[in-house]
N, C-alpha and C positions, 0 to 999 in steps of 0.2 A: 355560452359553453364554458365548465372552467378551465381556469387556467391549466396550463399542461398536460393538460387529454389531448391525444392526437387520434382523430377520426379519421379509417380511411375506408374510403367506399372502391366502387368500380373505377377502372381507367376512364379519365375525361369527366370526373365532376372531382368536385375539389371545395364540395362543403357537405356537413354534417352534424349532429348533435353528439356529444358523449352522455352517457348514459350513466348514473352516480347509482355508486353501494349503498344498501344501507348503511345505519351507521357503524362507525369501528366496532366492532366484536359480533356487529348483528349476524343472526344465523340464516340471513340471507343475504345474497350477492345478489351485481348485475353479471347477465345471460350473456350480455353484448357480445359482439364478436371483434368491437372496436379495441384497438389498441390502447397500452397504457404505455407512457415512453418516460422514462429516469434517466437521471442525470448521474453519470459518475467520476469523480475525480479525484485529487488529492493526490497522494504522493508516487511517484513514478515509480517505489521499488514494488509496491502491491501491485501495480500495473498488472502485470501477467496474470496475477493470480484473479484479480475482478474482472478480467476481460474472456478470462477462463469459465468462471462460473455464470457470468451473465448467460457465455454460450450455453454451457450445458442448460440453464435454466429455462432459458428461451426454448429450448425442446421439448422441455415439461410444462412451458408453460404460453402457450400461443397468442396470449393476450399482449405477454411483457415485451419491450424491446428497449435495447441500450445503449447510450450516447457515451462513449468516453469522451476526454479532456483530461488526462493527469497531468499537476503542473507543480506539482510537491504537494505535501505535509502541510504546508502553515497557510496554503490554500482551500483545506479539508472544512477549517470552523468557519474560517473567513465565508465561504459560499455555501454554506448550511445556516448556520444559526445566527452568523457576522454581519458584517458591514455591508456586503457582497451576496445574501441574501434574497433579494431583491431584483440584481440586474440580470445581463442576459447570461453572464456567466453561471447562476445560481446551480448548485447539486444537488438532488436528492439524497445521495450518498455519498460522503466523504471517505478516504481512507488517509491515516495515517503513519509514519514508521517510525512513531514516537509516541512517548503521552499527550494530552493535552495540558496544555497551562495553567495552573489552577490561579493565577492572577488576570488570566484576560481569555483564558477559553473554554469557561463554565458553560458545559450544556447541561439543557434542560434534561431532567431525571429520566431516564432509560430509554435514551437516542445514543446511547453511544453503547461501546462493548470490543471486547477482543475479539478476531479472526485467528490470527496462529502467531506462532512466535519465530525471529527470525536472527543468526547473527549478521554483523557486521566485520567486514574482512579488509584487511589492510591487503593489497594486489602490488605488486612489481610487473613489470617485463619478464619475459623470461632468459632477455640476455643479461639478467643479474643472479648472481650465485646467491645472495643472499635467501636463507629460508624462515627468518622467525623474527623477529621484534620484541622488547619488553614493552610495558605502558612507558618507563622513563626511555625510550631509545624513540618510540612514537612519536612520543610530547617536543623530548630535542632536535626533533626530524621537522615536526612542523613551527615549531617556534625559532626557526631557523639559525638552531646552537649548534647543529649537527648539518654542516654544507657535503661533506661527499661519502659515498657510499664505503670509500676506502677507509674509512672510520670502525666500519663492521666488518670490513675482511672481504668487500666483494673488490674484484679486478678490474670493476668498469672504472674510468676515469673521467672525471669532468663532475660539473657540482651535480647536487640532488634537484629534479624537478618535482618539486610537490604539486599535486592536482589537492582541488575541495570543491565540496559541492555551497553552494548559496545558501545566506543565512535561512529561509525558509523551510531549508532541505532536514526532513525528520533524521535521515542517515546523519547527515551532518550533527545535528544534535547528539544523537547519542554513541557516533563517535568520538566526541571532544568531551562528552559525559565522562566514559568510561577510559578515557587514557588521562583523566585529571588534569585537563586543559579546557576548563570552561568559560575562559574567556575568551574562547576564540568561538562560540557557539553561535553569536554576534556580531562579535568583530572582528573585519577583514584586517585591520590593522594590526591585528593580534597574528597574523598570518603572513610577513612582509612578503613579498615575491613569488607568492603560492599564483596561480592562474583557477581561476575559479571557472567551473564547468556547469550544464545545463541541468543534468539528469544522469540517472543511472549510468544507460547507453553509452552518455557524454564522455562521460568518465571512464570506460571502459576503451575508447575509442581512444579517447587524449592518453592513456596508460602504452596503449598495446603501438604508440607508433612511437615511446618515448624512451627507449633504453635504460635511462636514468630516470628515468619517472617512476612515482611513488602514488597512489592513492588511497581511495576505501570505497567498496562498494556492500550491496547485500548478498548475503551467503547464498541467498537464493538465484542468483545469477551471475555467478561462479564458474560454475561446471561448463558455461558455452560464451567464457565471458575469454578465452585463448592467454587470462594471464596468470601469474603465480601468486597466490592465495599464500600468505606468509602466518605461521602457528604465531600466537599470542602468548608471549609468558612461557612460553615452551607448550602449549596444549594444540593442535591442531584444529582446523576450523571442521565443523562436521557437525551434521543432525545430531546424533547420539551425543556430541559433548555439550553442544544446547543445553539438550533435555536435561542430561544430569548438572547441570551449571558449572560444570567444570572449563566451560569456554566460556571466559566471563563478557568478553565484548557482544554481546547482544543485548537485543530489545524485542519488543513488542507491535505486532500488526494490529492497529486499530479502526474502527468504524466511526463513524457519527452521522447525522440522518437529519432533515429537515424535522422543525417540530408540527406534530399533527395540526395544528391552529393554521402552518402556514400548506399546507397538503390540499388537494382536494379529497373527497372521501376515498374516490380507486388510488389515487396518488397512496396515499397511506396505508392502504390495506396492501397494495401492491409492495411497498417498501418491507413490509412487514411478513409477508409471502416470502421474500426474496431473503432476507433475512435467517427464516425458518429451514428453507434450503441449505444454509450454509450449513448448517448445522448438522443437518440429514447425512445418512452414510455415504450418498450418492458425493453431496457439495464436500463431504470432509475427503473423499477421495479427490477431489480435483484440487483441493488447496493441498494435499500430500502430492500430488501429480506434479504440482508447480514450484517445488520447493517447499513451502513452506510447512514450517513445522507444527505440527499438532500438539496441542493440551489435551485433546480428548479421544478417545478410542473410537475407532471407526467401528470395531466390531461390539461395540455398544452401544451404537447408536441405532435411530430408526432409520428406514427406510423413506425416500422421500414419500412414495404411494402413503404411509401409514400416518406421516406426518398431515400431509396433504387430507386426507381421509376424515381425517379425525378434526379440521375446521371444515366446516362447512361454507367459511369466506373463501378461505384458500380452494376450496373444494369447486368451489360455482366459479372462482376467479379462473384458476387451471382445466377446467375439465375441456375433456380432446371433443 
């Protein structure tokens, strides 16, 4: 059987054959009714959004079903196309909240791609008056030039608690990208006294019990994240300033995918299915649903039915 086909039959047997597509682009599928199962991981700020769409997928599509694991960004190439490839941890799909490296995380040609675009937000407490930050008041906040909050005029007392997320962490990168501190993208040392946190979550949780506490998380989880969202430069954090780039602290939601050589045949037809989806009016509403911001008009897209329709893999792979 190949690898990562999961066959499930009736309760009480517990073996079976998976049943293989033709090949990539062929205009026929397998009929099977056996499940095809993906692996999804990478960066905890897409979290919601791939955990969202796998759901709605899995409704249109009864074959598919989904394993998360997000454990960051610098875990996305590493268990697609990397080192990590190979073992138990391996992804079908990675996501990102960064680029990829073009010194150590060249993928292979059209396995990788955008999902939507997202900023990044500097968060306080909300027992701090403060409302905005420059990039030079960031930079001297976390290179620890800038020890208390009464420096900007807020009434809390006592030093600044910086949070940051782990060198791995995509947030983290294109935080310290865009406030012109990139040596701290690396290095903790670059950081003295900062307390370094897990995940998103993490950060949201070490901010919201810390007065004096300082961080950054994704604009995308924000709105139920209970802290103060501080304007950048004087622009406020918001979709609409995204879009027109006038809030310049953002990045990019990224993909990357196992390459077809290491897939089985449903493995990659199924990746590519799922894919296609994102894409559809249906998957662009749930990545708008989840926060994240769209490059592409919903009301210009296809419908998933028509997308679906119109391959005859995806067509034999999906059908109810």
């Amino acid at each position: 059987m190949k690898k990562g086909i999961k066959t499930l039959l009736l309760v009480g047997l517990c073996a079976g054959a998976g049943v293989g597509l033709a090949s990539c682009g062929s205009e026929e599928a397998s009929t099977s009714a056996s499940k095809i199962t993906l692996n999804f991981g990478g960066s905890t700020s897409v979290e919601k959004i791939a955990k969202a769409l796998t759901s709605s997928f899995a409704a249109e599509c009864n074959r598919f079903e989904a394993i998360h694991n997000h454990t960051g960004s610098g875990d996305a190439f590493k268990r697609t196309q990397g080192t990590e490839k190979g073992s138990a941890n391996k992804l079908d799909i990675g996501f990102l909240s960064r680029e990829l490296k073009s010194d150590s995380e060249a993928a292979t040609a059209n396995t990788s791609g955008l999902i939507c675009k997202d900023g990044i937000v500097a968060v306080v407490n909300n027992a701090n008056s403060i409302t905005g930050l420059s990039t030079e008041q960031l930079k001297n906040i976390y290179s620890n030039q800038t020890t208390t909050w009464q420096t900007y005029g807020s009434s809390l007392e006592g030093n600044v608690t910086r949070y940051t997320r782990d060198t791995t962490s995509g947030t983290r990168d294109g935080f310290f990208t865009t406030i012109n501190y990139k040596d701290a993208i690396t290095d903790d040392t670059k950081l003295p006294g900062a307390t370094i946190v897990s995940s998103n979550g993490d950060m949201i949780a070490k901010v919201k019990a810390d007065n004096n506490g300082i961080g950054y998380i994704s604009l995308a989880s924000l709105s139920n994240s209970g802290l103060k969202g501080l304007s950048y430069n004087g622009i406020a954090p918001s979709e609409a300033a995204v879009v027109d780039g006038t809030y310049t602290l953002q990045r990019n939601f990224n993909y990357i995918t196992r390459t077809q050589s290491d897939c089985s045949e449903d493995e990659w037809n199924m990746i590519q299915c799922f894919l296609a989806y994102t894409e559809s009016r249906e998957g662009l509403a749930i990545i708008k649903s989840k926060d994240g911001i769209l490059t592409k008009s919903i009301n210009d897209a296809k419908s998933w039915s028509e997308i679906r329709d119109a391959n005859p893999t995806y067509k034999a792979l999906c059908q109810k």
